[in-house]
MARNUVO-692221 format. One record per residue: residue in one letter; x, y, z of N, C-alpha, C in turn. Coordinates in steps of 0.05 Angstrom, whole numbers, padded with zeros to 5 digits, always signed. Atoms other than C-alpha are relative to their C-alpha. Layout:
MARNUVO-692221
AXYZXYZXYZ ...
END
This chain:
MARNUVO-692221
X-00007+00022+00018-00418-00002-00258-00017-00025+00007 X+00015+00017-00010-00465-00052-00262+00012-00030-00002 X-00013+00026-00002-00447-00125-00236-00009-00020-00024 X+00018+00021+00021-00453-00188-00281+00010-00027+00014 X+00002+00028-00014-00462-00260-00252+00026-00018-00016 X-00015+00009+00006-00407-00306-00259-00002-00030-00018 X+00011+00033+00013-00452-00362-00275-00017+00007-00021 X+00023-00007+00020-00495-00326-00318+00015+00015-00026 X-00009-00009+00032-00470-00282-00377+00029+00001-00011 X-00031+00005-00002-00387-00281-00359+00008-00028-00007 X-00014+00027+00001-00373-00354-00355+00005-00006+00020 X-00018+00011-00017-00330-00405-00319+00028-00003-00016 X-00030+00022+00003-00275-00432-00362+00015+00035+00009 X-00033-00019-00015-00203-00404-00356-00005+00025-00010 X-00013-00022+00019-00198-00354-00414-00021+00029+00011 X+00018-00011-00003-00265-00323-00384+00016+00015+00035 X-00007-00011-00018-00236-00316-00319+00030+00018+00010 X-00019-00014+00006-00174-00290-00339-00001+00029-00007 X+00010-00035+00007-00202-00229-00371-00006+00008+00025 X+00017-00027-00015-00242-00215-00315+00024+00008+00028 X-00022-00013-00015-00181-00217-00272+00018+00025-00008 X-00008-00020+00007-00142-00171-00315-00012+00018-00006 X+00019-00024-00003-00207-00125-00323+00009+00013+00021 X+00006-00019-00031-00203-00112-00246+00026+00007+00003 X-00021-00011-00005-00140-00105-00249+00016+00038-00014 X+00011-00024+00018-00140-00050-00308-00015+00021+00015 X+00006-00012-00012-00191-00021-00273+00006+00011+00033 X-00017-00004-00018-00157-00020-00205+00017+00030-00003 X-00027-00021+00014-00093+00017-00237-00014+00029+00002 X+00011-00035+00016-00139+00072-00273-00011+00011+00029 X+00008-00018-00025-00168+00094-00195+00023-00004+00013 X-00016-00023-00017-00107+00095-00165+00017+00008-00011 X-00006-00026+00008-00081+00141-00215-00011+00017+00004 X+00021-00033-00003-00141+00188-00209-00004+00004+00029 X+00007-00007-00036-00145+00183-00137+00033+00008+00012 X-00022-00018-00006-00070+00201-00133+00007+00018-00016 X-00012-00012+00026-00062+00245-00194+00000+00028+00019 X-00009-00025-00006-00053+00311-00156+00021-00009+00014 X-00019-00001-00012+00003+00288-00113+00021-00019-00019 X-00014-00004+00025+00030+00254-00171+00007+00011-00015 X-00005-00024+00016+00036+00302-00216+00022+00013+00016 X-00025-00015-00022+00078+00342-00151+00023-00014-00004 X-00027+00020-00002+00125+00282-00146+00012+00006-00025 X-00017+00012+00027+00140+00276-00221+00010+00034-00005 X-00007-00029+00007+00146+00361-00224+00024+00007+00018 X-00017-00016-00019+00189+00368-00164+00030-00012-00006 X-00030+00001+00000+00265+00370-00167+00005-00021+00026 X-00013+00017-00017+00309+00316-00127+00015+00017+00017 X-00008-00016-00010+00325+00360-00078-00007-00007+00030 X+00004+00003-00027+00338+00360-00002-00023+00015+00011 X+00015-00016-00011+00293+00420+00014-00027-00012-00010 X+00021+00000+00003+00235+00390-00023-00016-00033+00025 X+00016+00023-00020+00225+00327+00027-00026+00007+00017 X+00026+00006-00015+00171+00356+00063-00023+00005-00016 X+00023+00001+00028+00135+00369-00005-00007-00029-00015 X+00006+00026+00010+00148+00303-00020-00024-00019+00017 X+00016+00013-00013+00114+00281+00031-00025+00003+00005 X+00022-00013+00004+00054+00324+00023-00016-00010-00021 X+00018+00009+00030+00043+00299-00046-00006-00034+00004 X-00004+00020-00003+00050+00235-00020-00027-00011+00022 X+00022+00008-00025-00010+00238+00031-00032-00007-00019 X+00020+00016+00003-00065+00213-00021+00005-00025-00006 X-00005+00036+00011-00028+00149-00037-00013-00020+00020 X+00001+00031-00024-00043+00109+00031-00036-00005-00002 X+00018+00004+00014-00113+00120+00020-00022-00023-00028 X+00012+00013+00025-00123+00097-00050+00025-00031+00005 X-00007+00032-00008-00074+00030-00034-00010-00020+00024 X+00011+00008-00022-00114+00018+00023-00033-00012-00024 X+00017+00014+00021-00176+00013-00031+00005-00024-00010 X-00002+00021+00021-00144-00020-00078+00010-00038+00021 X-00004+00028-00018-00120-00076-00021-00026-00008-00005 X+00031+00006-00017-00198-00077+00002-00008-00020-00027 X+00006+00004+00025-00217-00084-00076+00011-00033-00014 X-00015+00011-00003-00163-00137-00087-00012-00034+00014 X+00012+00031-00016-00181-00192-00037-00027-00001+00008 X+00029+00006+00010-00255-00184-00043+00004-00011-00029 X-00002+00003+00031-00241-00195-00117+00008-00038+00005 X-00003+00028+00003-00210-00259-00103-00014-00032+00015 X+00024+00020-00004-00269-00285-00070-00022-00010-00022 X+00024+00007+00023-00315-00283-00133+00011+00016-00021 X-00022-00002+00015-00266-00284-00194-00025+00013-00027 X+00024+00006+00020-00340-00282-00234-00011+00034-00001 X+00017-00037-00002-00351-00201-00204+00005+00016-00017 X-00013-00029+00021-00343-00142-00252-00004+00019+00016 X-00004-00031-00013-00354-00087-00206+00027+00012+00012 X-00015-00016-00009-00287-00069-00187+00006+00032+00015 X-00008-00020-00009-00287+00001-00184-00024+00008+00019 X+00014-00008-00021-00352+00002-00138+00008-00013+00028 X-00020+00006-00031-00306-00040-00086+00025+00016+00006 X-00023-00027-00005-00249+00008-00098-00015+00023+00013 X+00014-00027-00011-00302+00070-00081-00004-00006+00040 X+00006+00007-00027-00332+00029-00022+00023-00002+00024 X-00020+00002-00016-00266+00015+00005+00020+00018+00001 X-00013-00026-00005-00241+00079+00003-00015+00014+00020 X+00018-00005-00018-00296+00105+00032-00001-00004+00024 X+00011+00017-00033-00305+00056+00097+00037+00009+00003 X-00020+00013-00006-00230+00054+00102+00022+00035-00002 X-00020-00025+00008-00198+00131+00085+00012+00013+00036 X-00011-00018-00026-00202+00168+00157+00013-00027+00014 X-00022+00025-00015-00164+00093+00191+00026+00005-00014 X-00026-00001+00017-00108+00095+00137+00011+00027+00008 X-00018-00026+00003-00096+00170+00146+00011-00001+00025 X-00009-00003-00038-00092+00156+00226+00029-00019-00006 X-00026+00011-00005-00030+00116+00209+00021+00015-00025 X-00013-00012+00025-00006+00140+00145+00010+00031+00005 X-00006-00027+00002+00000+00216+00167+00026-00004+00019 X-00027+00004-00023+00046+00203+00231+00029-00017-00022 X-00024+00010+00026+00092+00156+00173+00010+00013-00009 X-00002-00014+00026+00091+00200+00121+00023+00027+00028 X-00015-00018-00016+00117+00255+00179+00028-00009+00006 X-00024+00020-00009+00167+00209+00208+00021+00004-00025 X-00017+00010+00023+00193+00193+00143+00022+00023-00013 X-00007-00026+00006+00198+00272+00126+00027+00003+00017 X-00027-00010-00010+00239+00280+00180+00024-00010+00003 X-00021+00017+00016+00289+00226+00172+00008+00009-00027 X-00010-00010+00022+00294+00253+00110+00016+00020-00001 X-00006-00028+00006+00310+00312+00114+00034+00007+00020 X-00025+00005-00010+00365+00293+00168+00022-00018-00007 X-00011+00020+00013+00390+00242+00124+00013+00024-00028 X-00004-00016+00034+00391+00296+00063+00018+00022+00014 X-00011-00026-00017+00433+00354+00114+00024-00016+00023 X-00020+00010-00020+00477+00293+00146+00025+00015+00009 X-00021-00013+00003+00538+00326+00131+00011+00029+00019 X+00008-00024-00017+00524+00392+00173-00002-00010+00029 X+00010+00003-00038+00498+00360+00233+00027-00015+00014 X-00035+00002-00013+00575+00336+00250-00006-00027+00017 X+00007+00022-00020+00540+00268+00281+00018-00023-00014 X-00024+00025+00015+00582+00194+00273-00025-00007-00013 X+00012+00017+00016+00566+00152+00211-00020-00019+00006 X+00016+00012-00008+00528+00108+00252-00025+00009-00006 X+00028-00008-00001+00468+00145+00262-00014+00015-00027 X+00012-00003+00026+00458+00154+00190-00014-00025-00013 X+00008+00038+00000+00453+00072+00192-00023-00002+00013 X+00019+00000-00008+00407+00083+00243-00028+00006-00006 X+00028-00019+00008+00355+00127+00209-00003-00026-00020 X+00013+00008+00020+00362+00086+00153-00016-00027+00012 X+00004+00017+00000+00345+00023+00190-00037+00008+00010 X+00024-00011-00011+00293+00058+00225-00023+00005-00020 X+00016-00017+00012+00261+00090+00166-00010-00028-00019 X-00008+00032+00017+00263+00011+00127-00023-00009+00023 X+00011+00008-00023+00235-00019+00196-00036+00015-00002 X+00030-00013-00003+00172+00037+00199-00018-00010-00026 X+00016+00007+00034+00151+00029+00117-00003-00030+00009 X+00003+00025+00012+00145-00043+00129-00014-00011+00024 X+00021-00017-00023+00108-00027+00198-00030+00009-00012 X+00029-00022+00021+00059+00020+00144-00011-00021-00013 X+00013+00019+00027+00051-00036+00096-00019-00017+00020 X+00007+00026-00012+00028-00091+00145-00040+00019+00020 X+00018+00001-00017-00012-00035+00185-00023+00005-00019 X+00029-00006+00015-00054-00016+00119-00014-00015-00010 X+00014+00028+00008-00069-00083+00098-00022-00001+00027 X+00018+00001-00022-00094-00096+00171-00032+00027-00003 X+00017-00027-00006-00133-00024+00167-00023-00004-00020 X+00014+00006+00026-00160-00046+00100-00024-00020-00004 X+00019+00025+00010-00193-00108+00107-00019+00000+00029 X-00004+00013-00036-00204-00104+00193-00017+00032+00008 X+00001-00027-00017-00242-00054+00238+00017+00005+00019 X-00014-00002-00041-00191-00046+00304+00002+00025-00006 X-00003-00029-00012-00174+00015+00335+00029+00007-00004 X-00037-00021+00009-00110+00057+00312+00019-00015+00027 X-00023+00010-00008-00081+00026+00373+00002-00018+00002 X-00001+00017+00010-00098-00040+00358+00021-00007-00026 X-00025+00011+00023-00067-00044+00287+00027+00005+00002 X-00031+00002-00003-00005-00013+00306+00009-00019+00017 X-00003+00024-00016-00001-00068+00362+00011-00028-00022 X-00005+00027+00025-00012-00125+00298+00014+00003-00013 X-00028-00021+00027+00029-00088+00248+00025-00008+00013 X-00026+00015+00003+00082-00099+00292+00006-00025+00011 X+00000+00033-00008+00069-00169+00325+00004-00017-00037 X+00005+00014+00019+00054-00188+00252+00034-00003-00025 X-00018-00005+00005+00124-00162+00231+00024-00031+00013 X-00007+00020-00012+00153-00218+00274-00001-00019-00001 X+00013+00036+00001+00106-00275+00271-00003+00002-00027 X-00009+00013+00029+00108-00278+00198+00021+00011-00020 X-00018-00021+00018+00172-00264+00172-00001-00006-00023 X-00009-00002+00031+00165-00284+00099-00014+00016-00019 X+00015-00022+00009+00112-00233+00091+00022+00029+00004 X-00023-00027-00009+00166-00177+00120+00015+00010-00014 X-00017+00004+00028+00215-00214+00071+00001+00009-00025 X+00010+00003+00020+00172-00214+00022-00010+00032-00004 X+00002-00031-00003+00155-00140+00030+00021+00020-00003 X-00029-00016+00009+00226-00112+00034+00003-00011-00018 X-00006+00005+00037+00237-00144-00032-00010+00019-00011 X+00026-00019+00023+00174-00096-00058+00009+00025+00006 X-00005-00026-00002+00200-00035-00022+00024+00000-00018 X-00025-00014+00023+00276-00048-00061-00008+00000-00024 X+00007-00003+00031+00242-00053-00124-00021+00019+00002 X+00015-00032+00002+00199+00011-00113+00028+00020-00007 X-00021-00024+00000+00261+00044-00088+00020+00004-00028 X-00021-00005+00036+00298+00022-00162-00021+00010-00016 X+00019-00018+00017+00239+00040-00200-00004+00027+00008 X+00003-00025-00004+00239+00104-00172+00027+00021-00004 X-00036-00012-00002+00313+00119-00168+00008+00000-00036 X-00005+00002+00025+00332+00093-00237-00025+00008-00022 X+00020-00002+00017+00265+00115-00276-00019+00029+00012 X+00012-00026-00006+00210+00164-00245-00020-00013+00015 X+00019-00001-00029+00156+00164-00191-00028+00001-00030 X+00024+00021+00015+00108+00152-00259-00006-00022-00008 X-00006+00025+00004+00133+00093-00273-00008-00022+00017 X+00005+00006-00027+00123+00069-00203-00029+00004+00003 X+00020-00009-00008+00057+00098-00205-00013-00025-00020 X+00002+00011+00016+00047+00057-00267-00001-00038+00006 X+00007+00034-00016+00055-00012-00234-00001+00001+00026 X+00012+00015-00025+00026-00002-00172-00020-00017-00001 X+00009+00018+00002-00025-00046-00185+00013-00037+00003 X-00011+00029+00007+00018-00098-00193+00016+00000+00031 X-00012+00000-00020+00053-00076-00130-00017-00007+00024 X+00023+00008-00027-00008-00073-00085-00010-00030-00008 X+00006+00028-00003-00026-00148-00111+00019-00022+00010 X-00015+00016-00007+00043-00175-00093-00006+00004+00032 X+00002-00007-00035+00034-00135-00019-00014-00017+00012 X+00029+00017-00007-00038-00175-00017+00012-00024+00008 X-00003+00028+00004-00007-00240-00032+00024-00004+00016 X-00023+00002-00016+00058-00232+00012-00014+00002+00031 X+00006-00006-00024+00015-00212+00066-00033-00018+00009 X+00028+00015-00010-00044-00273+00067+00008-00020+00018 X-00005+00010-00020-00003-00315+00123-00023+00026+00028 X+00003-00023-00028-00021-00245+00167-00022+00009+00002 X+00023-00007+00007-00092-00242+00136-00018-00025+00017 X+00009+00028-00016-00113-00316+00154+00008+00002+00033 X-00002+00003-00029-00085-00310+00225-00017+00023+00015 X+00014-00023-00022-00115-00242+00246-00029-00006-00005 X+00032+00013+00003-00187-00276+00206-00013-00019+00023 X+00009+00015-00021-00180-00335+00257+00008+00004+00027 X-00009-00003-00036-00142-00302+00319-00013+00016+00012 X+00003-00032-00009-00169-00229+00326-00024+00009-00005 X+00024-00009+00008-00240-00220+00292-00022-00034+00009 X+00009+00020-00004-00295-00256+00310-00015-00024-00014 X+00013+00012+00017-00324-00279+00241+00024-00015-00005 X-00017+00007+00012-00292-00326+00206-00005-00015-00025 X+00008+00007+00016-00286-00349+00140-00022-00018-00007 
END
């Protein structure tokens, strides 16, 4: 996709820069449908069913990937409002950024399976009500752990045991990003519950730009605490 200057054939005023925001955004969407569309397709075919949780979670292993792009894509974008290339920062940032995301994203996605699946078979395992509270807090606590560590993974080189380190310091030192994150997971979890896992698929775009923007207290601090460039 070839770029076009922001000063040169796009414009400045608003209406100009409006489009080109909802271009990238448009284009955004359309790659991470096609960069999840096989494990979509699974999700939307499979029955709500206890036994399928570890299929769920199978189909679920190209998503961290392509929201790890689309982060990268995202806050480059809102350095130079004037860029049209989107989908060659979505490629690039899939690219530089896929084998980091999966080093955290696979162990999650596992985790998550298995909480599941002891959460979906409670009844059998003869354990107190508590520790059904537990998983859940646990399983709430990790996703919001995942979110913070793919942003970090996305934009940051550290080492797998670096970001899990920030991921969860960053969990702490900025809680309105945390806040502001469990808000996005209960409104995944109703769009998904009350509607379908296409629907959901359907505004992630809009989901990964709230994550971005909930999570630029934890972007600015790790730019000026933890890396050595800085803006």
């Amino acid at each position: 996709m070839t770029d076009v200057s922001a000063a040169g054939r796009f414009g400045q005023g608003p209406l100009s820069r409006a489009a080109a925001l909802i271009y990238t955004w448009l284009v955004v969407e359309l790659l991470l449908l096609a960069t999840t569309l096989p494990g979509l397709l699974g999700l939307v075919l499979l029955d709500r069913d206890a036994s399928n949780v570890p299929l769920v979670a199978l189909c679920a292993l190209p998503l961290g990937p392509a929201i790890s792009a689309a982060v990268y894509t995202l806050h480059h974008r809102r350095r130079d409002l004037g860029d049209l290339s989107p989908a060659a920062a979505f490629l690039r940032g899939y690219r530089a950024n896929v084998r980091g995301v999966l080093k955290i994203w696979v162990p999650w996605l596992a985790g998550l399976a298995v909480i599941g699946t002891n959460l979906a078979n409670f009844g059998a395992a003869g354990v107190p009500g508590w520790w059904a509270v537990l998983l859940v807090v646990i399983a709430v606590g990790a996703t919001l752990w995942v979110a913070n560590a793919l942003v970090i993974t996305s934009l940051y080189e550290f080492r797998p045991s670096d970001v899990a380190r920030l991921a969860s310091y960053f969990l702490v030192r900025t809680p309105g990003a945390t806040v502001g994150n469990l808000c996005l997971l209960v409104v995944a979890a109703g769009i998904t519950l009350y509607t379908s896992e296409a629907v959901l698929a359907l505004a992630a775009f809009a989901l990964v730009a709230m994550l971005l923007r909930n999570c630029r207290p934890m972007i600015v601090e790790t730019q000026e605490k933890f890396t050595r460039d800085h803006p």
